[in-house]
mmCIF file of the N, C-alpha and C atoms, coordinates in Angstrom:
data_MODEL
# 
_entry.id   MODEL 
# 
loop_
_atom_site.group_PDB 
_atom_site.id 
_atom_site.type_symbol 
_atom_site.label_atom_id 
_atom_site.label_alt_id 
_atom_site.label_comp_id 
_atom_site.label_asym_id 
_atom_site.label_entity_id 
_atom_site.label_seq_id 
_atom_site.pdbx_PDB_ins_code 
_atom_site.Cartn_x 
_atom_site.Cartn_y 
_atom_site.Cartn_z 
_atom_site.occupancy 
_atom_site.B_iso_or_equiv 
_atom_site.pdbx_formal_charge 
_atom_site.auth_seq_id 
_atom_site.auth_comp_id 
_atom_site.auth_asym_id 
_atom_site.auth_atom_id 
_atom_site.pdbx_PDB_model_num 
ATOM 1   N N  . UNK A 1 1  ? 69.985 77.506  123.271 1.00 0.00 ? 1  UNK A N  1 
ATOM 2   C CA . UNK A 1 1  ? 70.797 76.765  122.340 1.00 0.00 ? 1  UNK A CA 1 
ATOM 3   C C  . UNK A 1 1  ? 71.470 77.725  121.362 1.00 0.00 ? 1  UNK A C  1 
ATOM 4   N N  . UNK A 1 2  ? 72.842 77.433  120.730 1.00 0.00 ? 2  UNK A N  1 
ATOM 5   C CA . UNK A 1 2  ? 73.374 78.401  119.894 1.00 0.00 ? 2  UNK A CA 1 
ATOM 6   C C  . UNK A 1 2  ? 73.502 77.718  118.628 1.00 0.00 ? 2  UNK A C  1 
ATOM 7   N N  . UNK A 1 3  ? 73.152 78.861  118.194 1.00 0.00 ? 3  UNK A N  1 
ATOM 8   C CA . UNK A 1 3  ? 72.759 77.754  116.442 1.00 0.00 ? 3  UNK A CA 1 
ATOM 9   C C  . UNK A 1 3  ? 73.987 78.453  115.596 1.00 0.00 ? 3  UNK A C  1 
ATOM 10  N N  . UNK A 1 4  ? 74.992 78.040  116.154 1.00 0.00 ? 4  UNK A N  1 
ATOM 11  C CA . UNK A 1 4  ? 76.469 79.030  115.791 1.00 0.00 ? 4  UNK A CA 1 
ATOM 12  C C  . UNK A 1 4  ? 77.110 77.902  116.066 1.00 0.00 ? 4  UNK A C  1 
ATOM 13  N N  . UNK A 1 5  ? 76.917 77.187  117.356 1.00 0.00 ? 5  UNK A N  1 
ATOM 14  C CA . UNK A 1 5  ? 77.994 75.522  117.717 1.00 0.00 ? 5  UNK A CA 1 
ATOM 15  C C  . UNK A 1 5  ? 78.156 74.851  116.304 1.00 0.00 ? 5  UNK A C  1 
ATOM 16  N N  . UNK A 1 6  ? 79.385 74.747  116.638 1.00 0.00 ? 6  UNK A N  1 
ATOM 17  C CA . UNK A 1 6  ? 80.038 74.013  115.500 1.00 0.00 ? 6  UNK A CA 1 
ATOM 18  C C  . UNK A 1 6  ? 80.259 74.254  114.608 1.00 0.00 ? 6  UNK A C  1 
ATOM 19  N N  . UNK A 1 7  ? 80.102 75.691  114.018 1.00 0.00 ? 7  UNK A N  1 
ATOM 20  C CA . UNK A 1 7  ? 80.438 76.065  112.781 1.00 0.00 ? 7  UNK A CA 1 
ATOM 21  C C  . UNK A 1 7  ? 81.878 76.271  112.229 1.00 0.00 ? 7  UNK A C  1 
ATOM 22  N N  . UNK A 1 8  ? 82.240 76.038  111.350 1.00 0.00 ? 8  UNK A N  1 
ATOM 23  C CA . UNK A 1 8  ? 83.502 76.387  111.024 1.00 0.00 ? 8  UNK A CA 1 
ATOM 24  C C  . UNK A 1 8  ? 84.192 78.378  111.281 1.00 0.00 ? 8  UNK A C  1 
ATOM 25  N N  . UNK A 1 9  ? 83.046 78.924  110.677 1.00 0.00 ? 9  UNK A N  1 
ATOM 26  C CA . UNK A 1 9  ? 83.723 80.242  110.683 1.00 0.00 ? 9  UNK A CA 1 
ATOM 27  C C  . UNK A 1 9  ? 83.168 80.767  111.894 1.00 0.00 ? 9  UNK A C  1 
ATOM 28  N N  . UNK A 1 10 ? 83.773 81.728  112.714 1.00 0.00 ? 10 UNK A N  1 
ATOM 29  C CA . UNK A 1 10 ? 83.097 82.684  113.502 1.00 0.00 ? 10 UNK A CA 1 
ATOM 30  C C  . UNK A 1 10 ? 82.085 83.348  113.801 1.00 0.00 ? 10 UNK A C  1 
ATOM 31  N N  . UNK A 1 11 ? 81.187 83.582  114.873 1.00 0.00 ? 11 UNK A N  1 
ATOM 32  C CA . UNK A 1 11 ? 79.644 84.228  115.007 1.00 0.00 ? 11 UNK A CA 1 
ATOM 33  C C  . UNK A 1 11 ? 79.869 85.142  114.250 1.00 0.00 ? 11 UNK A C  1 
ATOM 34  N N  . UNK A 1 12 ? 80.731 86.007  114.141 1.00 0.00 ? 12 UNK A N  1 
ATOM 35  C CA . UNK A 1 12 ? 80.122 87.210  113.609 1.00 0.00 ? 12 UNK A CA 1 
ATOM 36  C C  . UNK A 1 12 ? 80.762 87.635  112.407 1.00 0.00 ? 12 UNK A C  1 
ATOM 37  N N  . UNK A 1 13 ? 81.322 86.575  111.624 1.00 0.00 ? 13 UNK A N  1 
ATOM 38  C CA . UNK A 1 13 ? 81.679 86.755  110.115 1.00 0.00 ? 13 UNK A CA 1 
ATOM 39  C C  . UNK A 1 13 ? 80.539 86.122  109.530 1.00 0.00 ? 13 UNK A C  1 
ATOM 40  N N  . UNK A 1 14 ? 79.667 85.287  110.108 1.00 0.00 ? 14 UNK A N  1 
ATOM 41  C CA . UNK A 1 14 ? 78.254 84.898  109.664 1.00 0.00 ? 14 UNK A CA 1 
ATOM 42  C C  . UNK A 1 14 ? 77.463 85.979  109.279 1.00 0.00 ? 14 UNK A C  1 
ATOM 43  N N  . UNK A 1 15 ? 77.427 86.682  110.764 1.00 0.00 ? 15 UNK A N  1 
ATOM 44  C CA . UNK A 1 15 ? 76.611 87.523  110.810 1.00 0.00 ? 15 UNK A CA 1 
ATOM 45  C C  . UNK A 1 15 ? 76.432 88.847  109.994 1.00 0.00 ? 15 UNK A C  1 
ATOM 46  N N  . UNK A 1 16 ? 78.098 89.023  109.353 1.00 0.00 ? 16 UNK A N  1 
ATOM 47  C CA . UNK A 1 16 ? 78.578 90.065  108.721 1.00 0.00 ? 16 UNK A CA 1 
ATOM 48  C C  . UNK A 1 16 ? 78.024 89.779  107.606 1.00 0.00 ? 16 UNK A C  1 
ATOM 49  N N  . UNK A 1 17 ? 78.241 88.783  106.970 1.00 0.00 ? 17 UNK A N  1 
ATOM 50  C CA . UNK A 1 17 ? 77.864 88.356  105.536 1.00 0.00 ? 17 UNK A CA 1 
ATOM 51  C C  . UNK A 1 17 ? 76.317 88.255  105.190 1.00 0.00 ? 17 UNK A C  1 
ATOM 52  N N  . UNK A 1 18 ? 75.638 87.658  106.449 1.00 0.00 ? 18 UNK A N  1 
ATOM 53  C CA . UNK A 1 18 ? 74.167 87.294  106.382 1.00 0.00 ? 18 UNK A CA 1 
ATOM 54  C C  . UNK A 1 18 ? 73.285 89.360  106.129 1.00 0.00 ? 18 UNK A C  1 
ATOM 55  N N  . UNK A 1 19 ? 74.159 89.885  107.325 1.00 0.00 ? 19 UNK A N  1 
ATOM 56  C CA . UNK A 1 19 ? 73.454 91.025  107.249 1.00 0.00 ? 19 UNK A CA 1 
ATOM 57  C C  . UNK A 1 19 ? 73.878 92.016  105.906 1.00 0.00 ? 19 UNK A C  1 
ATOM 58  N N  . UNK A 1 20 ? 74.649 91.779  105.858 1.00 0.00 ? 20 UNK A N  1 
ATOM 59  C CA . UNK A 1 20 ? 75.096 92.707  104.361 1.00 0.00 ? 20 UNK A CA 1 
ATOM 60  C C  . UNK A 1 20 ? 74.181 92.196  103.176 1.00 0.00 ? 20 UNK A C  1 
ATOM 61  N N  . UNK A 1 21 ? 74.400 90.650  102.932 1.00 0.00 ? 21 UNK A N  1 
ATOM 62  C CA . UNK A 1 21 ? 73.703 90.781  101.632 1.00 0.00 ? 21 UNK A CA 1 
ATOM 63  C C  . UNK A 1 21 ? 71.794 91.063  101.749 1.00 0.00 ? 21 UNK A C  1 
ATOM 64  N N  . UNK A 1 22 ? 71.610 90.677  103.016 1.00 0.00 ? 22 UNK A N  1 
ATOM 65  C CA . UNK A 1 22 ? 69.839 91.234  103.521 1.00 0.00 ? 22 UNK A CA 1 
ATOM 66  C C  . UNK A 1 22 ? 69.780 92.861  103.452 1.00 0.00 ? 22 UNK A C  1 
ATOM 67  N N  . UNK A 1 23 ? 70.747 93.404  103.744 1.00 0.00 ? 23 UNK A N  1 
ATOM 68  C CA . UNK A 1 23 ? 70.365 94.795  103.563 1.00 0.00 ? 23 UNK A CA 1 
ATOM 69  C C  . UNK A 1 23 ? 70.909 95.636  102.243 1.00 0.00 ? 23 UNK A C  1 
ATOM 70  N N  . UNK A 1 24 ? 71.858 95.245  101.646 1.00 0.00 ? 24 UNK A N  1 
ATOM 71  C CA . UNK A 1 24 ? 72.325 95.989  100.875 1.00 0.00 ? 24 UNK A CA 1 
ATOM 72  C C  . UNK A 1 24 ? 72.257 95.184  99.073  1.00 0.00 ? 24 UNK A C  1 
ATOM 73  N N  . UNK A 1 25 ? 71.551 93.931  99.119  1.00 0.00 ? 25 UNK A N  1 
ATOM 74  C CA . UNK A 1 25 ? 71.888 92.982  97.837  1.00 0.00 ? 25 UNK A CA 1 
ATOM 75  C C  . UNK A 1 25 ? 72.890 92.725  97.509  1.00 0.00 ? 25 UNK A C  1 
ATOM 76  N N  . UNK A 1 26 ? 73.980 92.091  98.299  1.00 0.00 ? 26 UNK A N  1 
ATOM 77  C CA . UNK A 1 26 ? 75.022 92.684  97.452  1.00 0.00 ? 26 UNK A CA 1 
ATOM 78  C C  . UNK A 1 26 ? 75.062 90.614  97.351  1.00 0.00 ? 26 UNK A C  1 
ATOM 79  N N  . UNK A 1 27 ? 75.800 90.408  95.544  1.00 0.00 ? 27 UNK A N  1 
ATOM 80  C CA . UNK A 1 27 ? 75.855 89.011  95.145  1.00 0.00 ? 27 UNK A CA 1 
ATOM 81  C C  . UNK A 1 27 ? 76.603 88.228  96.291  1.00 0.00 ? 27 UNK A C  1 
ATOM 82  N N  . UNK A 1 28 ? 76.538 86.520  95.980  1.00 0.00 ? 28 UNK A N  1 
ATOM 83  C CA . UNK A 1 28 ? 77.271 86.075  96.902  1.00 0.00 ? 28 UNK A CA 1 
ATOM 84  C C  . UNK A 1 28 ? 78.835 86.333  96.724  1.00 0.00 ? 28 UNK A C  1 
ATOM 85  N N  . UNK A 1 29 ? 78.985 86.449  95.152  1.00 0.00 ? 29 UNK A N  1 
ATOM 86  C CA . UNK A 1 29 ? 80.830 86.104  94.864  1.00 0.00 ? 29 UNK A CA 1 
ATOM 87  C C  . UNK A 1 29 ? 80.998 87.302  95.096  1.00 0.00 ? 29 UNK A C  1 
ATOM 88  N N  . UNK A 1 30 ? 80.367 88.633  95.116  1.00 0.00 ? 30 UNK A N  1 
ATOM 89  C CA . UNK A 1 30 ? 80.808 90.173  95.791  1.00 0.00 ? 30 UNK A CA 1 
ATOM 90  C C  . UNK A 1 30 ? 81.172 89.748  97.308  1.00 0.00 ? 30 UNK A C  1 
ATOM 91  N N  . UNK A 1 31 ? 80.323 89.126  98.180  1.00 0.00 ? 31 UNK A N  1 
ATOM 92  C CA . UNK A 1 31 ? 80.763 89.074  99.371  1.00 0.00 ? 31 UNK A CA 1 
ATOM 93  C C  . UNK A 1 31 ? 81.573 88.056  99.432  1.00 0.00 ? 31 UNK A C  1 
ATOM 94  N N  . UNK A 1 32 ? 82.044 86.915  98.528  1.00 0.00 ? 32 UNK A N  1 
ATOM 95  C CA . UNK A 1 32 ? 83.097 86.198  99.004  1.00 0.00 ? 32 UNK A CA 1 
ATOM 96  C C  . UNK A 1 32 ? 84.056 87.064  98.730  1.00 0.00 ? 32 UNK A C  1 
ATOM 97  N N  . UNK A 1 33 ? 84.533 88.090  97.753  1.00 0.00 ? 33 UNK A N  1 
ATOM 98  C CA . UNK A 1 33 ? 85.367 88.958  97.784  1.00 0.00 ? 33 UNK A CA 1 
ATOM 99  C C  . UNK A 1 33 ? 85.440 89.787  98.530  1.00 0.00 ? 33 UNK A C  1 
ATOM 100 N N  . UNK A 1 34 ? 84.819 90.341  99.156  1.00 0.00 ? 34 UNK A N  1 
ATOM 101 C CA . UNK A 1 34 ? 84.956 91.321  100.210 1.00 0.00 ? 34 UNK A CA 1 
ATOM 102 C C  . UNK A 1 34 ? 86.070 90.661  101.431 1.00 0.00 ? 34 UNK A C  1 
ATOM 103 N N  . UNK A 1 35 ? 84.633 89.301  101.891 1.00 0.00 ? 35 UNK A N  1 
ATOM 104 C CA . UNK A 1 35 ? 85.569 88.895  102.646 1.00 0.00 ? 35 UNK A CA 1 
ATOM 105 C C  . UNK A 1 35 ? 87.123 88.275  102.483 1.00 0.00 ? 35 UNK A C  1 
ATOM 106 N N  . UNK A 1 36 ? 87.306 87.885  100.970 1.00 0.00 ? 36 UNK A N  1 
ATOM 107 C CA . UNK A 1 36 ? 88.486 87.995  101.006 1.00 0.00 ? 36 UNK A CA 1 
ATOM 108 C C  . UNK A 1 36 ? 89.680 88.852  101.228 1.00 0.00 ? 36 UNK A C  1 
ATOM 109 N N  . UNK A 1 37 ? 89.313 89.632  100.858 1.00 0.00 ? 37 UNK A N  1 
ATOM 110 C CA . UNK A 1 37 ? 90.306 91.210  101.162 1.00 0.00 ? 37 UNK A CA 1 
ATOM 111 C C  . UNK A 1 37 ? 90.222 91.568  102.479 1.00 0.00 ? 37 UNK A C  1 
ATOM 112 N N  . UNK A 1 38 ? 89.506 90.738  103.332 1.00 0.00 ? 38 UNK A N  1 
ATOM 113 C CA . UNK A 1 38 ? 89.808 90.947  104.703 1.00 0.00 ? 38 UNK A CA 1 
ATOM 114 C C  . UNK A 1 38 ? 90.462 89.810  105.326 1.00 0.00 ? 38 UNK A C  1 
ATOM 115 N N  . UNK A 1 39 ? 90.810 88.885  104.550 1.00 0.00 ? 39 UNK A N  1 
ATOM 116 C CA . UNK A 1 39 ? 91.551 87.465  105.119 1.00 0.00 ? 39 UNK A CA 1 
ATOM 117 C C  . UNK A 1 39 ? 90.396 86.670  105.476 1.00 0.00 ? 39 UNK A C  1 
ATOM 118 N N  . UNK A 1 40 ? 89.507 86.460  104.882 1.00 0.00 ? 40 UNK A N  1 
ATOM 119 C CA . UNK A 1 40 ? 88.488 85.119  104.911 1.00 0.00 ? 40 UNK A CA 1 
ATOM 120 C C  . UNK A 1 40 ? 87.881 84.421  103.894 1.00 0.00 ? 40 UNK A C  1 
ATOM 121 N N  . UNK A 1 41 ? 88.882 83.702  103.730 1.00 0.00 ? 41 UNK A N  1 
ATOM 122 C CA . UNK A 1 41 ? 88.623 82.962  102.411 1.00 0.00 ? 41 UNK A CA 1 
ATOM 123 C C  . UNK A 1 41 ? 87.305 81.720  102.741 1.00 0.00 ? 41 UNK A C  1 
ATOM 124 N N  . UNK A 1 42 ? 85.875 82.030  102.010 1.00 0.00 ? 42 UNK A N  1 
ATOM 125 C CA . UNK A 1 42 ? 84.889 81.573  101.981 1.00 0.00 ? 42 UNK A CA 1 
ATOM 126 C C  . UNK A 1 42 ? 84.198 81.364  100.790 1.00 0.00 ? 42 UNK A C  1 
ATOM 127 N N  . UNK A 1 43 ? 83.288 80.040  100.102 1.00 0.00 ? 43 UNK A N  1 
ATOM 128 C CA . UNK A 1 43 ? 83.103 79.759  98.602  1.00 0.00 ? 43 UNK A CA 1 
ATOM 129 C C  . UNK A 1 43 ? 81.619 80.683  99.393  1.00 0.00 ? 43 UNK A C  1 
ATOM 130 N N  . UNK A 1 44 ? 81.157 81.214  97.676  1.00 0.00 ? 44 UNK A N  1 
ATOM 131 C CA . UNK A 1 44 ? 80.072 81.837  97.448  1.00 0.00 ? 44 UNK A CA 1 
ATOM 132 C C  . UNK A 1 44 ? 78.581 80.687  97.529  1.00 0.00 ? 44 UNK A C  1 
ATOM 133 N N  . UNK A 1 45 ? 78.967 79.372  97.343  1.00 0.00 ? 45 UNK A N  1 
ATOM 134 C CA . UNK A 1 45 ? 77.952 78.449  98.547  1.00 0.00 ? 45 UNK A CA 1 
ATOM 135 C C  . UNK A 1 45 ? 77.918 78.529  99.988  1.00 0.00 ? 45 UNK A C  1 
ATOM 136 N N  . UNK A 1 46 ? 78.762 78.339  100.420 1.00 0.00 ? 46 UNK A N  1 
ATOM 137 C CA . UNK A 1 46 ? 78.746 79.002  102.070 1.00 0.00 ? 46 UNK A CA 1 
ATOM 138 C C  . UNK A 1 46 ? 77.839 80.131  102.302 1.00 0.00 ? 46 UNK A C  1 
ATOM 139 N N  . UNK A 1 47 ? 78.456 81.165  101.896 1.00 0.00 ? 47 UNK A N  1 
ATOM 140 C CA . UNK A 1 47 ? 77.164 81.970  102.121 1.00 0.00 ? 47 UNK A CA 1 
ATOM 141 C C  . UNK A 1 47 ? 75.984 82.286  101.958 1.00 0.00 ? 47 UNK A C  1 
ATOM 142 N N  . UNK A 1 48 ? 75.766 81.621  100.729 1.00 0.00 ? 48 UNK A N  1 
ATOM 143 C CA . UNK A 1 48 ? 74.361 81.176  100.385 1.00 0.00 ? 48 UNK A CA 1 
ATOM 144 C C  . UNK A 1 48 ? 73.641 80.329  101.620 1.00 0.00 ? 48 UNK A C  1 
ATOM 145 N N  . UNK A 1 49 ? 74.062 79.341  101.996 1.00 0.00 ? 49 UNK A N  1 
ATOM 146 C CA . UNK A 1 49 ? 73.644 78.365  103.036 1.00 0.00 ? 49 UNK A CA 1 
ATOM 147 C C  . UNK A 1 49 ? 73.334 79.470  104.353 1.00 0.00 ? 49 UNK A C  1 
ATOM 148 N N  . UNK A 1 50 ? 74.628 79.877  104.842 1.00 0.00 ? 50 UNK A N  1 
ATOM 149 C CA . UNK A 1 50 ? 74.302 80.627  105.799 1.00 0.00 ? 50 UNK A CA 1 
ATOM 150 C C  . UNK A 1 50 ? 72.915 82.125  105.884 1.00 0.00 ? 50 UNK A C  1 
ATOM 151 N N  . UNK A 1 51 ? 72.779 82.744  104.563 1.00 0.00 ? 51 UNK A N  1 
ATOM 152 C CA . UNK A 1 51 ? 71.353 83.290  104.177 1.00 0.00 ? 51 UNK A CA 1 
ATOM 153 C C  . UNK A 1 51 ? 70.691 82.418  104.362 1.00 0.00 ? 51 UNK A C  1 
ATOM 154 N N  . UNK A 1 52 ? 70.005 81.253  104.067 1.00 0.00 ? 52 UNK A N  1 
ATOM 155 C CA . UNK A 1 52 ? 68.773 80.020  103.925 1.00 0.00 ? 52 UNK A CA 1 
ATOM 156 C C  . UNK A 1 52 ? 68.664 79.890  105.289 1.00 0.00 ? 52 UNK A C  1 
ATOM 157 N N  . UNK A 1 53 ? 70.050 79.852  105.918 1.00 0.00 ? 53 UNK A N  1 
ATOM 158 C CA . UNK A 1 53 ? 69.748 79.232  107.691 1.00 0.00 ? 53 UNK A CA 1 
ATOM 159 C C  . UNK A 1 53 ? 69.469 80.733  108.861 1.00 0.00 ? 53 UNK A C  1 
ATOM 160 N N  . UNK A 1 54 ? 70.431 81.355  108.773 1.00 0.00 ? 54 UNK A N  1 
ATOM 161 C CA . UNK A 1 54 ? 69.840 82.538  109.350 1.00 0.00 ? 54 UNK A CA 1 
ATOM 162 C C  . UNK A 1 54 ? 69.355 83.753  108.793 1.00 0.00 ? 54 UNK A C  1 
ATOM 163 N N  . UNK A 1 55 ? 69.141 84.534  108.008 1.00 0.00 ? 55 UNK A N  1 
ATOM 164 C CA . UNK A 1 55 ? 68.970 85.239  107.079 1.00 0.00 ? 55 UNK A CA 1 
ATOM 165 C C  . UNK A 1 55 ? 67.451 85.725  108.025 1.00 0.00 ? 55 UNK A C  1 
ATOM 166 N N  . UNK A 1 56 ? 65.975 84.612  107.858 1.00 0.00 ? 56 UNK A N  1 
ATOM 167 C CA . UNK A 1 56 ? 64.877 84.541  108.476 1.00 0.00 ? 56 UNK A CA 1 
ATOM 168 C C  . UNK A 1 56 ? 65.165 85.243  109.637 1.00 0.00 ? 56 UNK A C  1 
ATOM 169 N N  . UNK A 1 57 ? 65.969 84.637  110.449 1.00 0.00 ? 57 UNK A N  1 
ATOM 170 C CA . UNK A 1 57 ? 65.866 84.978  112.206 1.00 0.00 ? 57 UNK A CA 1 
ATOM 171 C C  . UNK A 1 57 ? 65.905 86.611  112.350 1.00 0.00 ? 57 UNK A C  1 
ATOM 172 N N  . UNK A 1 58 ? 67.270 87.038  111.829 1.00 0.00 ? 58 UNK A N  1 
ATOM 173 C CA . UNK A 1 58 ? 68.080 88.352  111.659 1.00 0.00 ? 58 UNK A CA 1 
ATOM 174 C C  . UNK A 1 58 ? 67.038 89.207  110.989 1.00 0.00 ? 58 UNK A C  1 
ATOM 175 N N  . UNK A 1 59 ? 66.555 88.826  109.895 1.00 0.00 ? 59 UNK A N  1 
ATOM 176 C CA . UNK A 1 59 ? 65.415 89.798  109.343 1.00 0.00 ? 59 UNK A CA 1 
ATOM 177 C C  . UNK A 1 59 ? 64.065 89.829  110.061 1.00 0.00 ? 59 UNK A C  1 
ATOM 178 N N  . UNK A 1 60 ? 64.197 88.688  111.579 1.00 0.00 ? 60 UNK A N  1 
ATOM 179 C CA . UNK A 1 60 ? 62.580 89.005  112.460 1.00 0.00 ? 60 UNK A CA 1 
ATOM 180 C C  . UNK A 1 60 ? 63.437 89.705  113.675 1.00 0.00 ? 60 UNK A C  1 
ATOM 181 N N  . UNK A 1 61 ? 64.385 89.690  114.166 1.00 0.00 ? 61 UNK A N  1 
ATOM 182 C CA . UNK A 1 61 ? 64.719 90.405  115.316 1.00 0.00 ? 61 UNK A CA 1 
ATOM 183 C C  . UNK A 1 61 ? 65.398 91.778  114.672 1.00 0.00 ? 61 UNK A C  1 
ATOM 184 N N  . UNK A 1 62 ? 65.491 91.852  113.342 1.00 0.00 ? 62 UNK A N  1 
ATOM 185 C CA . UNK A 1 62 ? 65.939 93.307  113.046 1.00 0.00 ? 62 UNK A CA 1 
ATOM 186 C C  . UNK A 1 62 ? 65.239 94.289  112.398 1.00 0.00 ? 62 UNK A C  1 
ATOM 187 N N  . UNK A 1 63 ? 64.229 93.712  112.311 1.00 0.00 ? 63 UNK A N  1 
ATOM 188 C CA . UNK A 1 63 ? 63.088 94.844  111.182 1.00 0.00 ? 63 UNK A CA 1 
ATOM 189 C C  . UNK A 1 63 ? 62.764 96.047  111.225 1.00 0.00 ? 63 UNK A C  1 
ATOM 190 N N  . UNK A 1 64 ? 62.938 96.612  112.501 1.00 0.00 ? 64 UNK A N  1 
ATOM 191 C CA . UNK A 1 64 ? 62.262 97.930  113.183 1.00 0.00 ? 64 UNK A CA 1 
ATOM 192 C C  . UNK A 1 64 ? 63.371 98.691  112.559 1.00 0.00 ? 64 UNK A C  1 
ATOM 193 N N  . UNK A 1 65 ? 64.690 98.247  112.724 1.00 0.00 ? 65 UNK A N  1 
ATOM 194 C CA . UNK A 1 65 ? 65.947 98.984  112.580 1.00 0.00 ? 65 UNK A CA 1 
ATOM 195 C C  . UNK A 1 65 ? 66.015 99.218  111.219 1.00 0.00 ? 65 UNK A C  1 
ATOM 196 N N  . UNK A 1 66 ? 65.611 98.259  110.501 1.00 0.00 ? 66 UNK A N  1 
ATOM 197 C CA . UNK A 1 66 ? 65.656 98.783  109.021 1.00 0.00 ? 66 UNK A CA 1 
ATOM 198 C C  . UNK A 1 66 ? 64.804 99.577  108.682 1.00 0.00 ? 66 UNK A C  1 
ATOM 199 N N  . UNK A 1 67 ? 63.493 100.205 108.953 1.00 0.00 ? 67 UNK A N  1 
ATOM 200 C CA . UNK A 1 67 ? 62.594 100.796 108.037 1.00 0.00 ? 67 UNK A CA 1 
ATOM 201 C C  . UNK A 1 67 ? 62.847 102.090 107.753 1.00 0.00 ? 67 UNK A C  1 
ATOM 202 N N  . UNK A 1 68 ? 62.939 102.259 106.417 1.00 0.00 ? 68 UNK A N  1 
ATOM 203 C CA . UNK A 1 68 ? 63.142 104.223 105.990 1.00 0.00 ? 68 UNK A CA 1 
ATOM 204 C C  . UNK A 1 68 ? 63.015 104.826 106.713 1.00 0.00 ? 68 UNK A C  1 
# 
C-alpha cells in the first residue's frame, strides 16, 4: 500500500521536507520558505502534519545512516 495515494504534493517533496527538518531542525516556516524559493508554495501546517504522519517511518528505515 502507498501511504503517498492521494496526496496533494509529490512523494518526494514530502520526503524532502520530512527528512530535512528530522535531520537538521530546521523550523516549519524555514522550510515553508525554502520550499518556496523553489516554487512550492506549502503552509507551515502541512508540514507539520506530514512530520506526525511520516517522520516515525523515515526515522526507523533510516537510522543506521544517520549515526556520527
Amino acid at each position: 500500500m502507498n501511504p503517498f495515494k492521494g496526496r496533494h504534493f509529490q512523494r518526494d517533496i514530502i520526503l524532502w521536507a520530512v527528512r530535512w527538518y528530522c535531520k537538521y531542525g530546521i523550523s516549519y516556516r524555514e522550510l515553508q520558505e525554502m520550499l518556496a524559493e523553489r516554487g512550492v508554495n506549502v503552509d507551515h501546517s502541512t508540514i507539520y502534519r506530514w512530520v506526525q504522519r511520516y517522520a516515525p517511518e523515515i526515522e526507523k528505515r533510516l537510522r543506521w545512516y544517520w549515526r556520527p
